[in-house]
ZAMARGU-4260 file (C-alpha; in steps of 0.2 Angstrom, whole numbers, plus 5000, padded with zeros to 4 digits):
<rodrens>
0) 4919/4947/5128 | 4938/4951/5124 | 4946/4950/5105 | 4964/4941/5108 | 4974/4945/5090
5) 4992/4939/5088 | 4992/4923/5097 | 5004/4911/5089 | 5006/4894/5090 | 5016/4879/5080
10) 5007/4872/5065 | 5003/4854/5073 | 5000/4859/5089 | 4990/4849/5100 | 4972/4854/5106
15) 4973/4858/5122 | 4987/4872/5119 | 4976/4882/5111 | 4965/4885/5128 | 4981/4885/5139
20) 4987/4900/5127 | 4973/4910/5129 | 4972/4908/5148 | 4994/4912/5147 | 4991/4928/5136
25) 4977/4934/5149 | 4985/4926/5164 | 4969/4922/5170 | 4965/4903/5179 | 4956/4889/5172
30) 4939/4893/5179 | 4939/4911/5174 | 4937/4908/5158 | 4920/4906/5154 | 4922/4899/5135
35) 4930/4907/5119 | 4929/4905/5100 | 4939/4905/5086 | 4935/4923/5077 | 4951/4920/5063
40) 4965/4907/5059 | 4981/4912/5047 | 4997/4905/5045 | 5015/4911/5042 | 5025/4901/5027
45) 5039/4912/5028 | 5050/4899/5037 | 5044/4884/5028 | 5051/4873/5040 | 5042/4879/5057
50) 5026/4886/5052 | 5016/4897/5063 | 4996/4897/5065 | 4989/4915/5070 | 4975/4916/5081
55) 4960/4929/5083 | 4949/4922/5098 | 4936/4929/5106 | 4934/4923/5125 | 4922/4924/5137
60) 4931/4932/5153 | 4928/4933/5173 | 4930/4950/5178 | 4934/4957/5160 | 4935/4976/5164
65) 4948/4970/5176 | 4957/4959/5165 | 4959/4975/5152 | 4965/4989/5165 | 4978/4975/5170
70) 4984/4968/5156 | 4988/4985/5143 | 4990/4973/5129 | 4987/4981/5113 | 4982/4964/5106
75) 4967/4961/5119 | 4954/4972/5119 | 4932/4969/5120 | 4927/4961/5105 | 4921/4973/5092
80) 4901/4971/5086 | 4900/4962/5070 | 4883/4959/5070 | 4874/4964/5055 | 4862/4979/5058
85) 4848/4986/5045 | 4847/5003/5040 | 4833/5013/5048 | 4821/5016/5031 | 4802/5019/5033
90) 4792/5009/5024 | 4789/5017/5006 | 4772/5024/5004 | 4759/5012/4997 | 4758/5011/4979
95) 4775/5015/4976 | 4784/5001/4963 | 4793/4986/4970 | 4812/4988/4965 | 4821/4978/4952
100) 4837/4971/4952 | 4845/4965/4936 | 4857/4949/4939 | 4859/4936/4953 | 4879/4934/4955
105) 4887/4936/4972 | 4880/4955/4969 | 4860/4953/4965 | 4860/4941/4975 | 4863/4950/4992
110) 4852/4966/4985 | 4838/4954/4983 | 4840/4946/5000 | 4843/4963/5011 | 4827/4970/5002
115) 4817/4954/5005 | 4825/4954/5024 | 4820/4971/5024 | 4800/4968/5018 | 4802/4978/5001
120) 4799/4962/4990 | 4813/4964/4975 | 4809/4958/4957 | 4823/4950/4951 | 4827/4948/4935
125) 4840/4936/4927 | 4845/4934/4908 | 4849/4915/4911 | 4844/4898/4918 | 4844/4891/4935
130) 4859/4887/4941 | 4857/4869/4939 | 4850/4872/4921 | 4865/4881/4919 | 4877/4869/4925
135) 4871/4856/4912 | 4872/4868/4896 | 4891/4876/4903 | 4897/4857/4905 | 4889/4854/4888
140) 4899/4867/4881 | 4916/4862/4888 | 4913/4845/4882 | 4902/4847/4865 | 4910/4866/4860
145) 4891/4870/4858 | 4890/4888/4865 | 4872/4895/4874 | 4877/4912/4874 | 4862/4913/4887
150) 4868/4900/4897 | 4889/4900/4904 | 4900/4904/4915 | 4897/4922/4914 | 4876/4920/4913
155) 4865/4914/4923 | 4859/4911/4943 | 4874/4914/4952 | 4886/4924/4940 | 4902/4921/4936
160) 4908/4917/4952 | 4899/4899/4952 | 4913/4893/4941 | 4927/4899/4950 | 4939/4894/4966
165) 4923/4904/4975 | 4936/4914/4987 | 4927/4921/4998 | 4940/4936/5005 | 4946/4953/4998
170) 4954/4968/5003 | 4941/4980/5004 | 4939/4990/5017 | 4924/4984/5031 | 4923/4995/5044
175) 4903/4989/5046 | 4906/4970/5042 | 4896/4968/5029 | 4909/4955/5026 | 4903/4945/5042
180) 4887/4947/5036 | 4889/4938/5019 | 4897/4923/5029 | 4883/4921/5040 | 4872/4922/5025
185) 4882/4910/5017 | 4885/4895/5033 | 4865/4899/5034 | 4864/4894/5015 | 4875/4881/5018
190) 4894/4883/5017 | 4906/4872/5030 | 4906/4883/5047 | 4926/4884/5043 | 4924/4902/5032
195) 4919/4910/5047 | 4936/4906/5054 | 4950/4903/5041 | 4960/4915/5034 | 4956/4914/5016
200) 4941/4905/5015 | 4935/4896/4999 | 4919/4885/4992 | 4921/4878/4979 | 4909/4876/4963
205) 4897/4861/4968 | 4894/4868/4985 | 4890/4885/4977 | 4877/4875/4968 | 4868/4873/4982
210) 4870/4889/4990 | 4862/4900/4976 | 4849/4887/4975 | 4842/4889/4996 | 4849/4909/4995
215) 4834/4911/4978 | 4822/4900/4989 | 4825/4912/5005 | 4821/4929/4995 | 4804/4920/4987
220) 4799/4915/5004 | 4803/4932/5011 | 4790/4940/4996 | 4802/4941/4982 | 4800/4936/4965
225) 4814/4930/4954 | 4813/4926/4935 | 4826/4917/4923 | 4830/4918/4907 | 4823/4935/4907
230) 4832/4949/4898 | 4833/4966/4900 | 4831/4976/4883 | 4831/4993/4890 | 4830/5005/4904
235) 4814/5019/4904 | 4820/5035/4908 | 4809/5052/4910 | 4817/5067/4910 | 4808/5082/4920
240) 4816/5101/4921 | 4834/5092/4919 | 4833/5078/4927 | 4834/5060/4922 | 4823/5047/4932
245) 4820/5030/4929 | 4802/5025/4928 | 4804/5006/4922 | 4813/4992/4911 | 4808/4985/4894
250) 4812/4967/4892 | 4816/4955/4879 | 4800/4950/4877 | 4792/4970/4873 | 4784/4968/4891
255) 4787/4984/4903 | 4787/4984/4918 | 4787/5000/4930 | 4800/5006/4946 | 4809/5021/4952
260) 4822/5009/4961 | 4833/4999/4948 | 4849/4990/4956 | 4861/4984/4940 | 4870/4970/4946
265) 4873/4961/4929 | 4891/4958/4931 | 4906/4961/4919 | 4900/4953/4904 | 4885/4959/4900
270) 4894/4971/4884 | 4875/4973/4877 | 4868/4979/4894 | 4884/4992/4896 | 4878/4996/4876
275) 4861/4999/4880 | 4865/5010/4894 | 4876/5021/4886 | 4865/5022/4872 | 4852/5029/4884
280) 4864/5042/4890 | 4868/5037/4908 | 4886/5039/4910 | 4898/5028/4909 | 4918/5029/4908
285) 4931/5017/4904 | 4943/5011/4917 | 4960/5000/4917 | 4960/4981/4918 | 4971/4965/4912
290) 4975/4954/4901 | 4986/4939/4902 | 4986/4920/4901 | 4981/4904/4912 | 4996/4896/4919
295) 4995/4879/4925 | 5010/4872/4935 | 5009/4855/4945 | 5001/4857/4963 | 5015/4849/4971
300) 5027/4860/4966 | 5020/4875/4973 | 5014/4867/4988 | 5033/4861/4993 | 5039/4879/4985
305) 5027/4886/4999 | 5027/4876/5012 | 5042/4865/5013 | 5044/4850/5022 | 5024/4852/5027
310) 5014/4852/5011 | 5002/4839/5014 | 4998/4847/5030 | 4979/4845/5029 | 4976/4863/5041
315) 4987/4872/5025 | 4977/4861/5012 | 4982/4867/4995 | 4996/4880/4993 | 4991/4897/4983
320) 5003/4911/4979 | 5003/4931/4976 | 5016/4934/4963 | 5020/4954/4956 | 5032/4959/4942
325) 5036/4978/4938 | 5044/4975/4919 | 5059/4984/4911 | 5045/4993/4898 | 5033/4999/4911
330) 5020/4987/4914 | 5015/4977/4928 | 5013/4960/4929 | 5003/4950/4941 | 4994/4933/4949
335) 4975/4936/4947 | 4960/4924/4955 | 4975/4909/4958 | 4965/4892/4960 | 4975/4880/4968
340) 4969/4860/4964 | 4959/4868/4949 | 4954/4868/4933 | 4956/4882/4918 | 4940/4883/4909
345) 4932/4888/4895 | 4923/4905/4900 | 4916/4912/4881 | 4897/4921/4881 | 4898/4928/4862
350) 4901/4916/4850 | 4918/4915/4837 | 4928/4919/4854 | 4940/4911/4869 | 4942/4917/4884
355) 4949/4905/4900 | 4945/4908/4918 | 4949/4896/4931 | 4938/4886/4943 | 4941/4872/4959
360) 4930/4863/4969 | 4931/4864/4987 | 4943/4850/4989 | 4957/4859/4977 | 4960/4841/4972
365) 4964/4843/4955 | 4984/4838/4950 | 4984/4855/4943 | 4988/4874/4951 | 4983/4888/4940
370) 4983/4907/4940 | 4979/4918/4928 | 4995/4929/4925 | 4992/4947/4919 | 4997/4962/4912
375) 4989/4979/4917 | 4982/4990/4903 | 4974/5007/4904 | 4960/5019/4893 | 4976/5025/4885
380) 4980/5007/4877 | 4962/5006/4868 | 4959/5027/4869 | 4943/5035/4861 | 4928/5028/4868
385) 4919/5026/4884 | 4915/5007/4878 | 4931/5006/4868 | 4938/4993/4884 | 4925/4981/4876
390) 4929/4983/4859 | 4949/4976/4864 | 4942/4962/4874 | 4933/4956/4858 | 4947/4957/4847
395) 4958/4949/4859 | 4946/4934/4863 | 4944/4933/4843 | 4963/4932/4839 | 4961/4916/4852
400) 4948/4907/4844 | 4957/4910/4828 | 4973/4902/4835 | 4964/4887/4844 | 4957/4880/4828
405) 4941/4890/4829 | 4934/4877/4836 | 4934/4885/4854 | 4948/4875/4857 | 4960/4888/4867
410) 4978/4890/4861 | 4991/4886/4871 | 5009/4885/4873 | 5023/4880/4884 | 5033/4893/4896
415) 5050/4888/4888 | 5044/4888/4870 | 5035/4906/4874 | 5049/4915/4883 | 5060/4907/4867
420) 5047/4915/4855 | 5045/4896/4846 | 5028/4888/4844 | 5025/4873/4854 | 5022/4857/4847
425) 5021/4843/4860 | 5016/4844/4880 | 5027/4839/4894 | 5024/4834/4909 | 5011/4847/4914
430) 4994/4839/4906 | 4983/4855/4901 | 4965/4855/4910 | 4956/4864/4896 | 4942/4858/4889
435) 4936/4856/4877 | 4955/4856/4873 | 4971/4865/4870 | 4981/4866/4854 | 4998/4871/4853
440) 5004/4886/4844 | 5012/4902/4845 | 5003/4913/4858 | 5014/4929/4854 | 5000/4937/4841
445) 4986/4932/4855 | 4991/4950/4865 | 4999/4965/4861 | 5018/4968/4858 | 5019/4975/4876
450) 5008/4964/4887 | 5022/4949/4878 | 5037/4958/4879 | 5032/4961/4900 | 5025/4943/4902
455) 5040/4933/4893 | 5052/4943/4907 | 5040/4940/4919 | 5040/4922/4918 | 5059/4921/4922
460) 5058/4933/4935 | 5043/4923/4945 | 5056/4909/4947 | 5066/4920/4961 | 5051/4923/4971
465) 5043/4903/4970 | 5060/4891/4964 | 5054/4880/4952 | 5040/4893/4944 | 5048/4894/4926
470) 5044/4877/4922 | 5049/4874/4902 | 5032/4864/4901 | 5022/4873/4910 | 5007/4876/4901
475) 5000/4893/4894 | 4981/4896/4889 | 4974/4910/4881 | 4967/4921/4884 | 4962/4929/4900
480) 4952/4947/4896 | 4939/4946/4910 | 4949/4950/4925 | 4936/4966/4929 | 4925/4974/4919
485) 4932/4988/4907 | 4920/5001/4910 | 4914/5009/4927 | 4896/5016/4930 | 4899/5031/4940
490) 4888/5033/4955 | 4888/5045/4969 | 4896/5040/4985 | 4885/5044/4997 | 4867/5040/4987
495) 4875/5026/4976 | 4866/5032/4961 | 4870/5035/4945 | 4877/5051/4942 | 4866/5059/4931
500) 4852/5046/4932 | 4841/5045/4948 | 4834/5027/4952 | 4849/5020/4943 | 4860/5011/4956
505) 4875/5004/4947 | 4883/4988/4957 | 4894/4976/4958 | 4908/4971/4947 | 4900/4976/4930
510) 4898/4995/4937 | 4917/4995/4942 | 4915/4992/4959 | 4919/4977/4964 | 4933/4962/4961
515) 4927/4945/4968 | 4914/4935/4974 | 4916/4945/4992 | 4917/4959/4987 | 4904/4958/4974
520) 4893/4953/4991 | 4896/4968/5000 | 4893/4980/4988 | 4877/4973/4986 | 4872/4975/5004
525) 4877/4992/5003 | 4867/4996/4985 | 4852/4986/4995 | 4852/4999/5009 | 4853/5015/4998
530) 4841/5007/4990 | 4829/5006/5005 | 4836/5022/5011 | 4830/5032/4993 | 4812/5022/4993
535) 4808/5029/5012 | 4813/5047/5003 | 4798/5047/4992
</rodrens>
């Protein structure tokens, strides 16, 4: 099999060119190519009035050894393995506990399923509901302001990424395609066959639904065990000639239950858990993350801004954008988790707070784009304390609910009237997608001095790089505070456990180590094979 990168053609080409390109860019007839496949499809928008489709294929070649001596192209070469393999772990001796993982976002999810593929039967254990239990009190919530601070957009079967644009790329580095893996697992689970292809591939919420839902029944029919709205109260931890091991978990309900292997995948909200921990004297370390708003421009515009004469085009879909800002006073400000055809929702877990995120099904065919637009902090803006990071959020997300009415409406306010420093008092032609709803105000005492001083310039600056970007009534919502999580969980690199606390193994976003859905996904794969790795060890 050869691996042809770099092969362009025009957006609306016809079918057929895409096989007489490949036989052209190998120079090989018709019935020497056995078959091919589509291993990646991008696009380039830069000139938006002939854009180009990229092409990664995979063909099935006559004579390919032949084809490579000849040929000396440094975009063909034999198509790399991406298969998934596990690691070679003995089986743990017999009586040694089952391990635990804590959360089933994107992260627990894939420890769970590696160890269950693996034969080391997981217990997993999450603080919410179902995800379909789930679904019913977060919609309640946007619609009846009645908070389950159990049961959100940041709790429960699926984490944080079910309500979300469910991106399924980053930019980590993949040099053992876990990446591949977490689509196969994903198509398997049911996902359209297309994110194995596309360039930024996406889900959507509904779909994810589903997803989670065959993905638990997977791991239970494999010999796991997964329960809901189980809480974990605390970690039990011996200490033996200096070292700190972890011997089992305490929950919410006083039982204990024992392991040596405990994967914490619980996410970037779970303050109480990063509490507990700390508490315990596993070490944790603040880290730098952003804060910002939800801006919500019309979908139209930015899909003619990106793609010119062919928004509509059904292969580009709906247009996103990657916008940066350095400011005058130092700070950098920037696109995070753009969801184009979405929805801005209401993503509180403690009550008396507001906090947006943003969310689109897998159509992105809502009239609405929105980003969230952010400015990044460091330890030295909330300096003294491992945990002090949390503390800002909470004051942040208070000073939110406070200016929405304290109602967990979310304030808002137009660009115009924002850069202007004036309160808004009517919406334009930008209808806000909040809900339960938006009120008008002031946003300036939302953030501090700096972050509004960098995002009022950054506003005006955006319009160079998208025409049409500062909008006057183009809508602001406050606040955006959980862009990452504000503490890490230092592990080592190699082991992946806690630094001074074996059988810990922090994962996932809530540990600092991950940003997204996929890469939230990979790191779990990873934590379920050092996982493996350290019970063969005993």
């Amino acid at each position: 099999m050869l691996r042809i990168n770099e092969l362009k053609l025009p957006l609306n080409h016809p079918e057929p060119a895409l096989r007489e390109a490949i036989l052209a860019r190998l120079g090989v007839a018709e019935a020497d190519l056995i078959d091919f496949t589509v291993f990646k499809r991008s696009y380039d928008a830069r000139k938006k009035s002939s854009i180009v489709l990229i092409y990664s294929i995979d063909a099935e070649v006559r004579g390919e050894a032949a084809v490579l001596a000849r040929l000396k192209d440094q975009h063909v070469m034999p198509s790399p393995d991406t298969g998934y393999k596990f690691v070679d772990a003995a089986r743990p001796a017999p009586g040694t506990p089952r391990p635990i993982v804590v959360g089933t976002g994107p992260c627990g999810l894939f420890i769970a399923l590696i160890l269950a593929q693996m034969g080391l039967n997981p217990l997993v254990l999450e603080r919410g509901k179902i995800v379909r239990e789930r679904t019913v009190d977060t919609f309640g919530f946007w619609r009846k302001r009645k908070l389950n601070t159990e049961s959100n957009v940041q709790f429960g079967e699926g984490g944080a990424g079910t309500f979300s644009d469910g991106k399924l790329y980053s930019q980590i580095k993949d040099t053992k395609h876990y990446g591949r893996k977490v689509l196969t697992e994903f198509v398997k689970a049911g996902a359209p066959e297309e994110i194995m292809y596309v360039s930024k591939p996406h889900i959507g919420t509904f779909r994810l639904v589903k997803m989670v839902e065959q993905m638990r029944a997977e791991i239970q029919q494999l010999g796991g065990e997964i329960r809901f709205e189980t809480r974990v109260d605390d970690v039990l931890i011996s200490e033996e000639n200096g070292v700190r091991q972890v011997v089992g978990v305490r929950l919410a309900s006083g039982e204990e239950i024992p392991t040596r292997h405990l994967a914490m995948a619980v996410g970037h909200s779970a303050r109480d858990t990063f509490q507990m921990l700390y508490d315990r004297g596993v070490y944790v370390e603040a880290k730098p993350f952003s804060i910002g708003f939800r801006v919500e421009h019309p979908q139209s515009l930015i899909d003619v801004c990106r793609f010119g004469p062919n928004a509509g085009n059904k292969l580009l879909g709906a247009a996103d954008y990657k916008i940066v800002h350095h400011a005058s006073n130092g700070r950098s400000v920037y696109s995070f988790c753009m969801c184009p055809g979405g929805t801005v929702v209401a993503a509180s877990s403690e009550e008396g707070r507001v906090v947006t995120n943003g969310m689109s099904q897998y159509s992105r065919a809502e009239r609405n784009a929105n980003s969230a637009i952010v400015v990044g902090i460091t330890p030295e803006d909330y300096p003294g304390h491992p945990l002090a990071g949390i503390a800002f959020q909470r004051e942040l997300e208070s000073r939110a609910f406070v200016l929405g009415g304290s109602t967990y409406d979310a304030p808002g306010q137009l660009m115009g009237d924002f850069v202007a420093g004036r309160a808004s008092k009517e919406f334009g032609s930008v209808t806000p997608s909040f809900r339960p709803a938006v009120h008008l105000t002031d946003l300036a005492p939302s953030l501090p001095d700096y972050a509004i001083v960098a995002l009022r310039e950054a506003f005006v600056a955006f319009d160079k790089q998208i025409k049409g970007y500062y909008k006057e009534d183009a809508v602001l919502t406050g606040v955006e505070t959980r862009t990452s999580s504000p503490i890490r969980i230092k592990r080592g690199e190699q082991d992946l456990q806690s630094l001074n606390t074996r059988g810990l193994f922090p994962a996932g976003e809530g540990a600092g180590y991950a940003g997204g859905i996929m890469s939230a996904a990979v790191d779990g794969i990873r934590v379920a094979e050092a996982v493996a790795t350290a019970m063969a060890a005993k």
